[in-house]
ZADO-1210 file (C-alpha; in nm, 4 decimals, padded with zeros to 6 digits):
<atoms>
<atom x="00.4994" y="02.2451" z="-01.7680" code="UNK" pos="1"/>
<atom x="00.8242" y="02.1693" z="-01.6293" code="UNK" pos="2"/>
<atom x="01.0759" y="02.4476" z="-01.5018" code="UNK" pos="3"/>
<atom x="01.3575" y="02.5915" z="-01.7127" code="UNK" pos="4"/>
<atom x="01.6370" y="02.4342" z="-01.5347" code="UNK" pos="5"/>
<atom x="01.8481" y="02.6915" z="-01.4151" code="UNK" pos="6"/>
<atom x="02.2653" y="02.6470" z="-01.4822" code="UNK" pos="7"/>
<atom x="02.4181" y="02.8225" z="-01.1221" code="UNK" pos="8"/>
<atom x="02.5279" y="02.7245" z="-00.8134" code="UNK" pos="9"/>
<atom x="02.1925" y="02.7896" z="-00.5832" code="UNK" pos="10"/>
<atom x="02.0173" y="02.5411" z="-00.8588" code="UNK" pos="11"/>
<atom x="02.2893" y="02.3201" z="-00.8480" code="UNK" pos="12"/>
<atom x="02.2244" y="02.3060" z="-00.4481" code="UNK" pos="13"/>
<atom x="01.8609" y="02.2467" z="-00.5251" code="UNK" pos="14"/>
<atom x="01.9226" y="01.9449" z="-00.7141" code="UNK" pos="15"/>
<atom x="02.1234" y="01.7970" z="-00.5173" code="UNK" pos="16"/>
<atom x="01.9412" y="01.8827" z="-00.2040" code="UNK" pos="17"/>
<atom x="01.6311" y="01.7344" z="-00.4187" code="UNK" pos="18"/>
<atom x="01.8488" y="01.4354" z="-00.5422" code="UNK" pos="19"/>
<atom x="01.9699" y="01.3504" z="-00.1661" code="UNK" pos="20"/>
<atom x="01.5862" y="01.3765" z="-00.0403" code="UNK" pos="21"/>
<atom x="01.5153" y="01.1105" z="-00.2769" code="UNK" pos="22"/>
<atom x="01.7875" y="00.8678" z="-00.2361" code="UNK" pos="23"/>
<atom x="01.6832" y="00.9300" z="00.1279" code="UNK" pos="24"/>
<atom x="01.3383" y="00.8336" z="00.0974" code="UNK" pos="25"/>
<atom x="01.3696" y="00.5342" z="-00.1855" code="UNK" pos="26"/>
<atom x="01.5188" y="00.2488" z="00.0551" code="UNK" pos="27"/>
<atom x="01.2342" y="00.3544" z="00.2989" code="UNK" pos="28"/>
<atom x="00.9519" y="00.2934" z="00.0230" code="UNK" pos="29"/>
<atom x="01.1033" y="-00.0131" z="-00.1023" code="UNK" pos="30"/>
<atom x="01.1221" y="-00.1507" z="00.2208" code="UNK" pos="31"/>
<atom x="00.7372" y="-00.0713" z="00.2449" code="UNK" pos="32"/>
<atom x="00.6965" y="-00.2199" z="-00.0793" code="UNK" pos="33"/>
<atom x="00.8636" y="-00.5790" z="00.0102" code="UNK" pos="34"/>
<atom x="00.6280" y="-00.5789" z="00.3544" code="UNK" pos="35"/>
<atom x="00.3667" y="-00.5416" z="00.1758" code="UNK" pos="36"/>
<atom x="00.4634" y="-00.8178" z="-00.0600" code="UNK" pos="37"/>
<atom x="00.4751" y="-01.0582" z="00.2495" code="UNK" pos="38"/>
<atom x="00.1800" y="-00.9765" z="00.3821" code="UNK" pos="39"/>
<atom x="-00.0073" y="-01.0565" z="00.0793" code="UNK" pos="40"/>
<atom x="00.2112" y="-01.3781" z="00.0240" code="UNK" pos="41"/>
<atom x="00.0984" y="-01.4835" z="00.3720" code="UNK" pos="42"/>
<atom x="-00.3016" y="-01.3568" z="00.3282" code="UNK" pos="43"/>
<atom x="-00.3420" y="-01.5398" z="00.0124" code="UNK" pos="44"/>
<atom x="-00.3212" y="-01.8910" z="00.1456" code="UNK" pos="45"/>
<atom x="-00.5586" y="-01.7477" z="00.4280" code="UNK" pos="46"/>
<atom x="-00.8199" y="-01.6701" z="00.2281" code="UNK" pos="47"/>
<atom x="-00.7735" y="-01.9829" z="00.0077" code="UNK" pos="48"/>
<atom x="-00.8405" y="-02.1855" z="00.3315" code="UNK" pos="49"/>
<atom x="-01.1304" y="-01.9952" z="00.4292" code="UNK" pos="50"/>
<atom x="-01.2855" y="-02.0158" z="00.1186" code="UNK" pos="51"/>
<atom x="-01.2616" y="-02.4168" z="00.1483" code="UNK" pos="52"/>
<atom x="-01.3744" y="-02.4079" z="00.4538" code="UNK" pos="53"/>
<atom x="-01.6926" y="-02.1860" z="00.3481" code="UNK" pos="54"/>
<atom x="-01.7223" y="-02.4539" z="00.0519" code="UNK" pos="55"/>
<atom x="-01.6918" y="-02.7531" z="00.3304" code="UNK" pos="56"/>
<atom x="-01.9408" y="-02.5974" z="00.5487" code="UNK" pos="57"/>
<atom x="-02.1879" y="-02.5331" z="00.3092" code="UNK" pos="58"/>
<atom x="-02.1481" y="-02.8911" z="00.1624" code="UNK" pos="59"/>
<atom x="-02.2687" y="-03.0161" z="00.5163" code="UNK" pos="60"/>
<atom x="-02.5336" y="-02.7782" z="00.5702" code="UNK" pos="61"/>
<atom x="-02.6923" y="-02.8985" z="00.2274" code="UNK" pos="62"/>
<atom x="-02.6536" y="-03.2654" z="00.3425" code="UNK" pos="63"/>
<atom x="-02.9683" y="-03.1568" z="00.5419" code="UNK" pos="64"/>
<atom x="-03.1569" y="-02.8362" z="00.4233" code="UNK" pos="65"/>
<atom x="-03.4292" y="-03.0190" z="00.3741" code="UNK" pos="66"/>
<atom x="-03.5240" y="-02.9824" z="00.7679" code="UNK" pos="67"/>
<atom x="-03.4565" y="-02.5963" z="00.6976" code="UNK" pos="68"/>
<atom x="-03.8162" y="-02.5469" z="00.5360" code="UNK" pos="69"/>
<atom x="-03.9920" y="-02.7956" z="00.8475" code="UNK" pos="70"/>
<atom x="-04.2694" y="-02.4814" z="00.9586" code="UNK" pos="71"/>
<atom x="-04.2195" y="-02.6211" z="01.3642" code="UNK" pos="72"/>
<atom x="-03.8670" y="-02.3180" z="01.3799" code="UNK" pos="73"/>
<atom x="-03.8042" y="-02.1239" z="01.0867" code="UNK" pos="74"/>
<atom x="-03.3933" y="-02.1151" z="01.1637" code="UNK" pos="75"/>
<atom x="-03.4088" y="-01.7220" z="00.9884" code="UNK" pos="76"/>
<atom x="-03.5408" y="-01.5823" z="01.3183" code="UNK" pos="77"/>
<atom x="-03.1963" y="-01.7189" z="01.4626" code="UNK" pos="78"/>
<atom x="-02.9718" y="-01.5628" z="01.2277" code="UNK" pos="79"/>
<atom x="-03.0279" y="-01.2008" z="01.2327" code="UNK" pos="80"/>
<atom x="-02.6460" y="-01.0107" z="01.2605" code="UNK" pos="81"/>
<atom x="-02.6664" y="-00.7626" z="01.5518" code="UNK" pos="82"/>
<atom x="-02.3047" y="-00.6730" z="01.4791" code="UNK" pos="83"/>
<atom x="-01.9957" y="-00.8001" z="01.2879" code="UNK" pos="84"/>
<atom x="-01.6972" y="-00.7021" z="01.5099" code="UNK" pos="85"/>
<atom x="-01.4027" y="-00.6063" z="01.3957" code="UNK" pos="86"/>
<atom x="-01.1392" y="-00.3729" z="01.4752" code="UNK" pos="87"/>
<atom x="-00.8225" y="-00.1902" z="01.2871" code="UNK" pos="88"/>
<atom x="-00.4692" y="-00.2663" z="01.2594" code="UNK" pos="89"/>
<atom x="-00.2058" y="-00.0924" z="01.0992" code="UNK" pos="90"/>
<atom x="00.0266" y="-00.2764" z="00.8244" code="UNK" pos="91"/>
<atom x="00.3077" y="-00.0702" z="00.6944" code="UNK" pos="92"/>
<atom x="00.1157" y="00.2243" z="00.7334" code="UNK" pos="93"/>
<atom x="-00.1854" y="00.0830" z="00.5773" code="UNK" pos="94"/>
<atom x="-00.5201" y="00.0645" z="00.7619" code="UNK" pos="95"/>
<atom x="-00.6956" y="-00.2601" z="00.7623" code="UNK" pos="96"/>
<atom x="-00.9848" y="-00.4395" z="00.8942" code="UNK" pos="97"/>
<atom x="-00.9296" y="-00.7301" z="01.0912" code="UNK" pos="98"/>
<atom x="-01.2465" y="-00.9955" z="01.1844" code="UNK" pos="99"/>
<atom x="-01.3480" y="-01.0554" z="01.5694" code="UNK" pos="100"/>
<atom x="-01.6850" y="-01.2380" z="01.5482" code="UNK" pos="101"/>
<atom x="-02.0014" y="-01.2245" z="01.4369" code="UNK" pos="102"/>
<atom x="-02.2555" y="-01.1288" z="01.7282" code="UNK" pos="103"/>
<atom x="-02.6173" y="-01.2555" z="01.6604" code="UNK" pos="104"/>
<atom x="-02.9136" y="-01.1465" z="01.7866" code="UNK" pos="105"/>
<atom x="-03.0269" y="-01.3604" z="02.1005" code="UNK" pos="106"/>
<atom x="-03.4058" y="-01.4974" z="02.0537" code="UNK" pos="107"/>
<atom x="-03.5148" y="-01.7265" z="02.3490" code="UNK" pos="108"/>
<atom x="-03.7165" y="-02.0461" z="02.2127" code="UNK" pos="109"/>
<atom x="-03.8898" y="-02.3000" z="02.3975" code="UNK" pos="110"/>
<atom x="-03.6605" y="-02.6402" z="02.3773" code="UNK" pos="111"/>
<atom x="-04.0200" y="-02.8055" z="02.3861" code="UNK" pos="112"/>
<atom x="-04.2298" y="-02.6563" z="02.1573" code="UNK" pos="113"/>
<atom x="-03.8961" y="-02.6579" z="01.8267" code="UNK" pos="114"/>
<atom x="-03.7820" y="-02.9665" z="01.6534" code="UNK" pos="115"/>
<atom x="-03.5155" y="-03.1635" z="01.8291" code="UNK" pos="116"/>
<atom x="-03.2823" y="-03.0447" z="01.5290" code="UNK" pos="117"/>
<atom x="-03.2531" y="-02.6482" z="01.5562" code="UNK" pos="118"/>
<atom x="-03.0031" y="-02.6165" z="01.8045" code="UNK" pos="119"/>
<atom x="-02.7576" y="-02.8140" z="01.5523" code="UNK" pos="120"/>
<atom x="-02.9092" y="-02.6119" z="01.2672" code="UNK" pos="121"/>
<atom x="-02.8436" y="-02.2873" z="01.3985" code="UNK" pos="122"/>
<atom x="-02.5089" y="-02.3464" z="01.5361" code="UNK" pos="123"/>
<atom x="-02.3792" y="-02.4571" z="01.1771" code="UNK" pos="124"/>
<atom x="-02.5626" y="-02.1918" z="01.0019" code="UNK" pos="125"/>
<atom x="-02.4236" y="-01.9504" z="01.2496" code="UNK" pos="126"/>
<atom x="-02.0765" y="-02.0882" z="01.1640" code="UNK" pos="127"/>
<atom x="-02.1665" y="-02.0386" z="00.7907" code="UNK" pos="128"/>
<atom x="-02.2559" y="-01.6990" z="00.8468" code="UNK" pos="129"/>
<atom x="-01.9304" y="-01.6320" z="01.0615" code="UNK" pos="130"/>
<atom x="-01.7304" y="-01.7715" z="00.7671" code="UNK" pos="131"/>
<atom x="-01.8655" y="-01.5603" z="00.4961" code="UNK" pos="132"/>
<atom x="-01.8473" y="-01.2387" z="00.7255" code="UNK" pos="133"/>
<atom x="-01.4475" y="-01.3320" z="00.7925" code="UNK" pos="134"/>
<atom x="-01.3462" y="-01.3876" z="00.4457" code="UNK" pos="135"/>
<atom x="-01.5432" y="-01.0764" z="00.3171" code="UNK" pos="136"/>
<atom x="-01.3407" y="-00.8578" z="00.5666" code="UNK" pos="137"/>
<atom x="-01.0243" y="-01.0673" z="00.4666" code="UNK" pos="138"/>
<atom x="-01.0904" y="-00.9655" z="00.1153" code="UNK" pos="139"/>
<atom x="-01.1057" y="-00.6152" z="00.2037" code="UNK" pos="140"/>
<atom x="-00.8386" y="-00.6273" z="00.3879" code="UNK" pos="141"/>
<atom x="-00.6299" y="-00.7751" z="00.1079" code="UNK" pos="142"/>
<atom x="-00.7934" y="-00.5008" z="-00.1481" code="UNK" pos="143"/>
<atom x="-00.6452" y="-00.2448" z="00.0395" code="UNK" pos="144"/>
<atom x="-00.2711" y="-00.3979" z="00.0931" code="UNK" pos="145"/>
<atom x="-00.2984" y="-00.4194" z="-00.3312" code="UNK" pos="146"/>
<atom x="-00.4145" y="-00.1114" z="-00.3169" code="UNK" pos="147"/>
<atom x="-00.1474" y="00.0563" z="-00.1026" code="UNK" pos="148"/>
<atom x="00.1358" y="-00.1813" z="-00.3006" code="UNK" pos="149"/>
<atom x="00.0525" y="-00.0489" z="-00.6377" code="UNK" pos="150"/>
<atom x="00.0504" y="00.3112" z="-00.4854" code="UNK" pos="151"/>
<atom x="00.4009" y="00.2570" z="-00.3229" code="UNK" pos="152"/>
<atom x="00.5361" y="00.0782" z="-00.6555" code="UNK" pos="153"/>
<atom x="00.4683" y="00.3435" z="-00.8707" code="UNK" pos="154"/>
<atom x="00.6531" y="00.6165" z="-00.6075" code="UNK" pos="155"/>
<atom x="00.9267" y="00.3173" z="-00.6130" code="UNK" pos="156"/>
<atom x="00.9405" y="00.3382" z="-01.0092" code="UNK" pos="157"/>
<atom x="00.9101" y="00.6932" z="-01.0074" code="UNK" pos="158"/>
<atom x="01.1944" y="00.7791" z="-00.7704" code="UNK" pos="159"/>
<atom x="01.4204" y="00.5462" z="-00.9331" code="UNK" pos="160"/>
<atom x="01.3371" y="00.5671" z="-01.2494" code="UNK" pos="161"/>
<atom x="01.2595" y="00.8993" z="-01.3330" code="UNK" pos="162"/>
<atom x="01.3121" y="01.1791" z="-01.0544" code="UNK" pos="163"/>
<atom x="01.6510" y="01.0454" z="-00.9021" code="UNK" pos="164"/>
<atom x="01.7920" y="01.0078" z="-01.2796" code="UNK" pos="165"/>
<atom x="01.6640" y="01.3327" z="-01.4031" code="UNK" pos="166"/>
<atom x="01.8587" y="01.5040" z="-01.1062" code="UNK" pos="167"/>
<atom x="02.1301" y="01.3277" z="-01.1494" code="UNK" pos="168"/>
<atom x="02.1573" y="01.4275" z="-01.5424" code="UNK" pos="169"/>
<atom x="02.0472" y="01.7912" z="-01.4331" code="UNK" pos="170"/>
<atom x="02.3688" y="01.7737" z="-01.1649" code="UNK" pos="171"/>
<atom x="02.5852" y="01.7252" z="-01.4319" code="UNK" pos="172"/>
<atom x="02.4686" y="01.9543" z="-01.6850" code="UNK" pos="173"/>
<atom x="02.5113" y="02.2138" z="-01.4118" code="UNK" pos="174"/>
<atom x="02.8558" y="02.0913" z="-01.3236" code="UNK" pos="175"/>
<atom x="02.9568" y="02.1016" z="-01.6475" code="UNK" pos="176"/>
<atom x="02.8426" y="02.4170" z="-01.7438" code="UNK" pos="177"/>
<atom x="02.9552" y="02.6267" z="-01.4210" code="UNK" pos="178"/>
<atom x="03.3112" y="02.4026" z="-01.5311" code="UNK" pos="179"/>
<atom x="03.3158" y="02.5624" z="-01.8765" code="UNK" pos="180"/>
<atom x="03.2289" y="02.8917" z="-01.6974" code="UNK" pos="181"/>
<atom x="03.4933" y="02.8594" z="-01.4196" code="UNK" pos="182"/>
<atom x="03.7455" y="02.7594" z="-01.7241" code="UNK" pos="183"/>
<atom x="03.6155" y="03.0809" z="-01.9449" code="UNK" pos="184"/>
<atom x="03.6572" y="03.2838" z="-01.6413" code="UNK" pos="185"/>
<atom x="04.0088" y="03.1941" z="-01.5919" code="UNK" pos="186"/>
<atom x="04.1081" y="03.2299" z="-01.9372" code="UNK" pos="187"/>
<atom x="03.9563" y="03.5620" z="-01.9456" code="UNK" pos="188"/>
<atom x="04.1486" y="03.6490" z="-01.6477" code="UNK" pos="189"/>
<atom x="04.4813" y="03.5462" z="-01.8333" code="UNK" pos="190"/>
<atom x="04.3955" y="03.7687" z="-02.1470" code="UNK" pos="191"/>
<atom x="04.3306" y="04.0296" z="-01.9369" code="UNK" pos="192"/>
<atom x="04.6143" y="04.0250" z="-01.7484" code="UNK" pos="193"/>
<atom x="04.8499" y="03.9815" z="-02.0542" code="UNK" pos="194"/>
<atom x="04.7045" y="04.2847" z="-02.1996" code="UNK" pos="195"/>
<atom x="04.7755" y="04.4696" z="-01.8418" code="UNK" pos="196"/>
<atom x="05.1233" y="04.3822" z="-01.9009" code="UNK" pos="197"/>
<atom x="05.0961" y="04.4446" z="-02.1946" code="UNK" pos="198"/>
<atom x="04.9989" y="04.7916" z="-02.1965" code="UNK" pos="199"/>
<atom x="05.2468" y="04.8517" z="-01.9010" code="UNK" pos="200"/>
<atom x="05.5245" y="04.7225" z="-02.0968" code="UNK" pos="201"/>
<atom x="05.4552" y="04.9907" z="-02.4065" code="UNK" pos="202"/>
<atom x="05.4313" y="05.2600" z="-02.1718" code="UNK" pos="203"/>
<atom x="05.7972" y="05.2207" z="-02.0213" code="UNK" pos="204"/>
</atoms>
């Protein structure tokens, strides 16, 4: 439930004092709001490109999957993930994921006793691997700029569109008010004085 607004000069502070905190803070978020805007404009073409290049790799890696099921090397002992790097940066205050590698786990293999192929094999499936791993964290990293956009969009809208006019309208209520007071005041002042002299000029 919203406060009674009060009509006196220590509430007429507090609005304004509440008014000129958010005119302070509204450039600040919009700013925040347009970086944020970039960033995503510059991710999206990003991730479009990965995603093609996922798509291109794959292609090629089909070309010859038949070799992938030869029992000499099954290539799945090659491609188990010991880690997927990756370390945080900081976009207009938002805290976001950004991809260093993908760091496999090393298994020695005799170059004699595997098919001539596996080498090639596990390099590009190693590169597929790396791919889907980047554009996963690139897609988190873009959830989260959204995420953090429509946060600071609706503190834009609210600011401008509802707190900073409210005050406003509740500054001049108040003004007008303590206005009609002031003016009551001095007319009551006036009366009273004219009956003073009144009364002053009966008695002599």
């Amino acid at each position: 439930m919203a406060e009674k607004l009060k009509y006196n000069k220590t509430a007429l502070k507090a609005q304004r004092d509440g008014k000129a905190k958010y005119e302070k803070f509204l450039p600040i978020l919009q700013l925040k709001k347009m970086q944020l805007q970039i960033v995503i404009r510059q991710l999206e073409p990003i991730i479009e490109e990965k995603r093609a290049s996922l798509r291109r790799t794959s292609e090629k890696i089909r070309q010859w999957a038949k070799f992938l099921t030869d029992p000499a090397a099954d290539v799945r002992d090659f491609l188990a993930v010991q880690e997927v790097a990756i370390h945080t940066d900081n976009i207009a205050g938002v805290d976001v994921p950004e991809f260093k590698e993908v760091i496999f786990t090393e298994r020695p293999y005799s170059l004699f006793a595997t098919p001539a192929w596996l080498d090639t094999a596990v390099l590009a499936l190693r590169r597929l691997i790396s791919l889907r791993e980047e554009l996963r964290v690139l897609l988190r990293k873009e959830e989260l700029i959204r995420e953090e956009l429509r946060t600071t969009t609706q503190r834009c809208n609210l600011f401008e569109k509802k707190l900073i006019p409210e005050l406003k309208e509740n500054i001049r209520k108040i003004r007008i008010f303590l206005g009609d007071e002031e003016t009551a005041a001095v007319a009551r002042a006036k009366l009273a004085k004219a009956k003073i002299q009144q009364s002053e000029a009966n008695q002599s």
